[in-house]
C-alpha positions in Angstrom: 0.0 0.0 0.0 2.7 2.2 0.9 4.7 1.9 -2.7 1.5 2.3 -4.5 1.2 5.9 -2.6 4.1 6.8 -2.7 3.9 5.6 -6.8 1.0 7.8 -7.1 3.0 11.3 -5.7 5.5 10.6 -7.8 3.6 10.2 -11.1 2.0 13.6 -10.0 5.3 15.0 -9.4 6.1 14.2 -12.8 3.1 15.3 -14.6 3.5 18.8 -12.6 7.0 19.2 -13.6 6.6 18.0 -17.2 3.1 20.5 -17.3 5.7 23.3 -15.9 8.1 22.8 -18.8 5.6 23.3 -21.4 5.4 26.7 -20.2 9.2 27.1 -19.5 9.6 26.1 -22.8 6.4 28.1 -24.9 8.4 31.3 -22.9 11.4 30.6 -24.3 9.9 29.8 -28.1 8.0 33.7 -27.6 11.4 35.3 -26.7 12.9 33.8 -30.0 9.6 35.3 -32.2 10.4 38.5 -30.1 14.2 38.4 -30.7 13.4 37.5 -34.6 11.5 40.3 -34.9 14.0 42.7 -33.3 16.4 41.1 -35.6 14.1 41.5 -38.8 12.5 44.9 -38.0 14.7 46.7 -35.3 13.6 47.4 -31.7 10.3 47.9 -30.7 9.3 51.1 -29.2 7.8 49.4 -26.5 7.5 45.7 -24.9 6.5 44.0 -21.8 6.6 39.7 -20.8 4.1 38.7 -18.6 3.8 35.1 -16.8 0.9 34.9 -15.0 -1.2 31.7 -13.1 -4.6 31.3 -11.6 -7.9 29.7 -11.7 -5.4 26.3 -12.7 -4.7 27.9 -15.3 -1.2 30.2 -16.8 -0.3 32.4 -19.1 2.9 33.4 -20.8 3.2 36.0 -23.7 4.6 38.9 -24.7 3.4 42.5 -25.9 5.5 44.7 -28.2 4.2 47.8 -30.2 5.9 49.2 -33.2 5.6 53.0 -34.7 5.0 52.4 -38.3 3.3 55.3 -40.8 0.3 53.2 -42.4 -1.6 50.2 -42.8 1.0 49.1 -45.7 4.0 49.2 -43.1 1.9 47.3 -40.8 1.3 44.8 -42.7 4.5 44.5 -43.9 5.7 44.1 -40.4 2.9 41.6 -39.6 4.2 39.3 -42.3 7.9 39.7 -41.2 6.2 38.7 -37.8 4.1 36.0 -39.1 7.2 34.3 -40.8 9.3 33.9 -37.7 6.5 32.0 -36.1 6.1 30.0 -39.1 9.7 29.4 -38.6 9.2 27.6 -35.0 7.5 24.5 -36.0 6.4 23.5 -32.4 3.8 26.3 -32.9 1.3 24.4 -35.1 -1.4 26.2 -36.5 -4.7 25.2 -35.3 -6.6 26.7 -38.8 -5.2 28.9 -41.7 -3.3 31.9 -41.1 -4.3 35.4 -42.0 -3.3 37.2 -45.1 -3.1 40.7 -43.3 -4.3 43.1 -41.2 -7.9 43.4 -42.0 -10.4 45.9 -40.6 -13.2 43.2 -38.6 -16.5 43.6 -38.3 -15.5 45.2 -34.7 -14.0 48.1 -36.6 -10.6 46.9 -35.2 -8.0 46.5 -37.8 -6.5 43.0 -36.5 -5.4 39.9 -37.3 -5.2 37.0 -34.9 -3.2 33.6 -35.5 -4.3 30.6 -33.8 -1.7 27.6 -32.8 -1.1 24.7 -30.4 2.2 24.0 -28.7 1.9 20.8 -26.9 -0.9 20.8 -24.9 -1.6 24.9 -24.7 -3.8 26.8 -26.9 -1.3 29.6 -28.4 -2.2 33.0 -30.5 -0.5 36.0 -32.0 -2.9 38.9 -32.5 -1.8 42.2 -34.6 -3.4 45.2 -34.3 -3.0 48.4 -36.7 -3.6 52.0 -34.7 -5.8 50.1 -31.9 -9.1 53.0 -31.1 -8.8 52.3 -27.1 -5.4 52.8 -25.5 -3.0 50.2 -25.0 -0.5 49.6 -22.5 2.0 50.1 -24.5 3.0 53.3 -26.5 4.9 54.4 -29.8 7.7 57.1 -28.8 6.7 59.4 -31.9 3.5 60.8 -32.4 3.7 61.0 -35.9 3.5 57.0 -35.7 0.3 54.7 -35.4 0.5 51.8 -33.3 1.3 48.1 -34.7 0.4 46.5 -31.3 1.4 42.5 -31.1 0.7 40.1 -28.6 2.5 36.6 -29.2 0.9 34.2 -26.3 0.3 30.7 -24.6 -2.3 29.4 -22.0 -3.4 26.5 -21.0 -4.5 24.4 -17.8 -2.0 24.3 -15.3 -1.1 21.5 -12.7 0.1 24.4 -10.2 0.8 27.7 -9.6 4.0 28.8 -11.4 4.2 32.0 -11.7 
């Protein structure tokens, strides 16, 4: 009786760490799409990570607005975007991915991405000179906003974060 306890705490010790890596390791595939992008497009004006449990359930993404002058340069920064996380093929995409930054029914001009990475539900959403205010700024004024949010979530075993 004893072994099949002490069986059972470690198979859950197991499943908790190997849950926690998931995350560890969707973080560390959203700072490489962030890093490509600062590689491909320069730095953003503005950025922020956020890793955040509860409800058993986390979250890791990361937020990053651009300056650019129109909806051309947007989209020409979504795509830039769009190819680095077509270049990490542990993000699979869970339907077909958007052709560009379109103006939705909302009146928001977005795009939004939809993948899987192991067991969490994934997105990247872009949006082009966002009506509400976002966290995040562009330094010039002269700029409209390309805000991106590249993200994971999914059911967690504990706490992490």
């Amino acid at each position: 009786m004893f072994v099949l306890i002490f069986g059972f705490f470690i198979y859950q010790f197991l499943l908790n760490q190997a849950n926690k890596k998931s995350f560890d390791q969707a973080r560390i595939t959203i700072d490489s799409i962030y890093n490509s992008a600062v590689s491909n497009l320069g730095k953003p004006d503005a950025s922020k990570n956020i890793n955040s449990c509860g409800n058993n359930q986390c979250t890791v993404y990361t937020s990053f607005v651009y300056g650019v002058k129109d909806e051309d340069q947007a989209n020409q920064y979504f795509s830039k975007i769009q190819d680095s996380i077509k270049s990490h093929p542990e993000f699979k995409n869970k339907k077909t991915l958007s052709m560009g930054i379109n103006s939705s029914l909302n009146g928001f001009n977005t795009a939004q991405d939809l993948y899987s990475y192991k067991k969490l539900t994934c997105t990247a959403k872009y949006t082009y000179d966002p009506p509400q205010v976002t966290l995040l700024k562009v330094k010039s004024t002269l700029s409209k906003p390309l805000y991106v949010e590249v993200g994971c979530s999914g059911i967690a075993k504990s706490a992490y974060y």
